[in-house]
C-alpha positions as CSV (number, residue, x, y, z in Angstrom):
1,X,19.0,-6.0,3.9
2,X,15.9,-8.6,4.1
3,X,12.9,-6.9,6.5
4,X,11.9,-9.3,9.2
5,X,8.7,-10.5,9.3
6,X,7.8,-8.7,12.4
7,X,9.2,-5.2,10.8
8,X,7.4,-5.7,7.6
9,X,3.9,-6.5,9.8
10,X,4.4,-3.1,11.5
11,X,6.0,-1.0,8.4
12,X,2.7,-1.8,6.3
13,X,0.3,-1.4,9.4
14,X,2.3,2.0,9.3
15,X,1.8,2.6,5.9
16,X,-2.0,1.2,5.3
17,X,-2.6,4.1,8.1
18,X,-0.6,7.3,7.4
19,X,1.4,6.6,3.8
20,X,-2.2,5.5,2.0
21,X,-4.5,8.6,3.6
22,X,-1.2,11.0,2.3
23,X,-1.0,9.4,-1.1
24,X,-5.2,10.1,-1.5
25,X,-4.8,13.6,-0.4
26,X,-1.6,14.1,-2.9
27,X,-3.2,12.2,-5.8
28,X,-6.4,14.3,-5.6
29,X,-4.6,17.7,-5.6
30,X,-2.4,16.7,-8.3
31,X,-5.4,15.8,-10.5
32,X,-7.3,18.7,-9.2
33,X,-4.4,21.3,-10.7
34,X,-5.1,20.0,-13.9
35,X,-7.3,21.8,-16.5
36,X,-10.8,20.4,-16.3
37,X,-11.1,17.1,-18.2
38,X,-14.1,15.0,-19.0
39,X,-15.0,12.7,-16.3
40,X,-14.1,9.4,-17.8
41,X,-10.3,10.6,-18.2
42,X,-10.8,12.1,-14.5
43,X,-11.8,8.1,-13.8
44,X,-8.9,6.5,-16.1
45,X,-6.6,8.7,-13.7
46,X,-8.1,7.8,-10.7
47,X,-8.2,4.2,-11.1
48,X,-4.6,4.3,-12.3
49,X,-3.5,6.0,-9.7
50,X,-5.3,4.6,-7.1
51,X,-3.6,0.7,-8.1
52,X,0.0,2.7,-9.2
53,X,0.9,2.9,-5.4
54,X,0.6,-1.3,-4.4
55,X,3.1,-2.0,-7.2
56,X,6.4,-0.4,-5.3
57,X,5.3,-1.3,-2.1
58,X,4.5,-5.0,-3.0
59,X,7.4,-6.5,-1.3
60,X,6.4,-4.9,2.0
61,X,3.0,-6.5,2.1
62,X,3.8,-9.8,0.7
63,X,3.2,-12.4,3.3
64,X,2.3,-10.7,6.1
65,X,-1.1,-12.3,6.6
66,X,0.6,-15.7,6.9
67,X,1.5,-17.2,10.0
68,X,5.3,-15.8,11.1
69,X,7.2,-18.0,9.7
70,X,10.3,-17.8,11.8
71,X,8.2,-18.2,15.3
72,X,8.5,-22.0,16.7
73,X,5.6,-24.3,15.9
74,X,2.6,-24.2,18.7
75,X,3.0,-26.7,21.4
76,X,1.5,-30.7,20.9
77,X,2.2,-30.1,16.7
């Protein structure tokens, strides 16, 4: 079942606010139970986590910037 525009618009506002603050707080603990590693490998993981959670999610966000597209054109167009 296709998300309306409207519930995609308030299902990413929703996770932007609570799902991204979450993942941070998981990804850092996960890499903080590993052994100690040297910093550039600490950044490699960071990096690749911090882009690893747009990719599942993509659908969600696509479009919602744009106009709605199913609301009616604005009077005198």
């Amino acid at each position: 079942m296709a998300l309306s525009y409207k519930a995609r618009k308030r299902l990413s506002i929703l996770i932007v606010l609570v799902g991204v603050p979450l993942y941070i707080v998981a990804a850092v603990s996960l890499v903080a139970l590993l052994p100690p590693l040297p910093v550039a490998v600490e950044f490699v993981m960071y990096a690749v986590l911090g882009i690893a959670w747009v990719f599942p999610l993509k659908p969600i966000f696509r479009g919602v910037g744009q106009p709605d597209p199913d609301a009616p054109p604005p009077d005198g167009q």
